[in-house]
N, C-alpha and C positions, 0 to 999 in steps of 0.2 A: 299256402293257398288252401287254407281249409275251408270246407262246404259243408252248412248245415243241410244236412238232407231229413232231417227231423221236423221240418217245418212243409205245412201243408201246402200244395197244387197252388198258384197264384195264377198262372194263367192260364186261357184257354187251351193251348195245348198240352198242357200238364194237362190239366182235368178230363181232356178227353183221350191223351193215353189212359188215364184213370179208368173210363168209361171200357175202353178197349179191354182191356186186361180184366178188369171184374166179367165184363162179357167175354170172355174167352175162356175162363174159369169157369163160369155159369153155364155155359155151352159144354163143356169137355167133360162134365159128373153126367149129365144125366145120357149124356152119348155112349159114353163106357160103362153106364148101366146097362144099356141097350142091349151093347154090344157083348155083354156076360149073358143076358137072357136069348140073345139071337145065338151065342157060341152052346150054351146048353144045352140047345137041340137041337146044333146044326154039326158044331165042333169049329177044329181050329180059330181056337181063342184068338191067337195074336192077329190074325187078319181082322174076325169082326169086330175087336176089339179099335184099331188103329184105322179100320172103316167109320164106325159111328165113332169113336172120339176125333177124330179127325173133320167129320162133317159137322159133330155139336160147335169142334171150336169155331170154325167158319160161320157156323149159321149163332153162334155167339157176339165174334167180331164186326158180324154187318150190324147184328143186332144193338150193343152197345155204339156202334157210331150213328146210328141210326137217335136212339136217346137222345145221346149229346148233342147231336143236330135239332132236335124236337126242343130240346131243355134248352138251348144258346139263343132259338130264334124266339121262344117264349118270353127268356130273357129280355133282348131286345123288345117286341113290342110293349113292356112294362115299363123301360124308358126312350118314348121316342125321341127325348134332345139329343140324343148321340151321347151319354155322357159315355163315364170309361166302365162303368160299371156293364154298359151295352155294348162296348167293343170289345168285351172278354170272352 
């Protein structure tokens, strides 16, 4: 039972873990930047640090599901017939 996991997203919910995960990434760098400039002149690192990386991923997460819902319905009015390419 092999699985190519080499080959790209097919469907809609492939693609919007897709969305998920690049926005949780995208959310968690510049949080734990924060959180190195707020720990440098407050101190203890590992709190500010796992404060703003922890709220970047969050406000990452809504963020990227938030796209893929903007991106899917866009889709959709591009083909009103219903085809399959608008039910993805």
């Amino acid at each position: 039972m092999a699985t190519d996991f080499s080959r790209n997203a097919r469907t809609s919910l492939d693609r919007e873990y897709a969305y998920m995960a690049y926005g949780m990434i995208g959310g968690a760098v510049p949080g734990i930047v924060v959180g190195f400039v707020v720990a440098a002149f407050v101190g203890h690192a590992a709190m500010w640090l796992s404060v703003f990386g922890g709220i970047g991923i969050v406000l990452g997460l809504l963020t990227g599901i938030l796209l893929h819902r903007r991106h899917r319905a866009a889709g959709e009015l591009d083909h009103p017939q219903g085809s399959a390419a608008a039910r993805e």
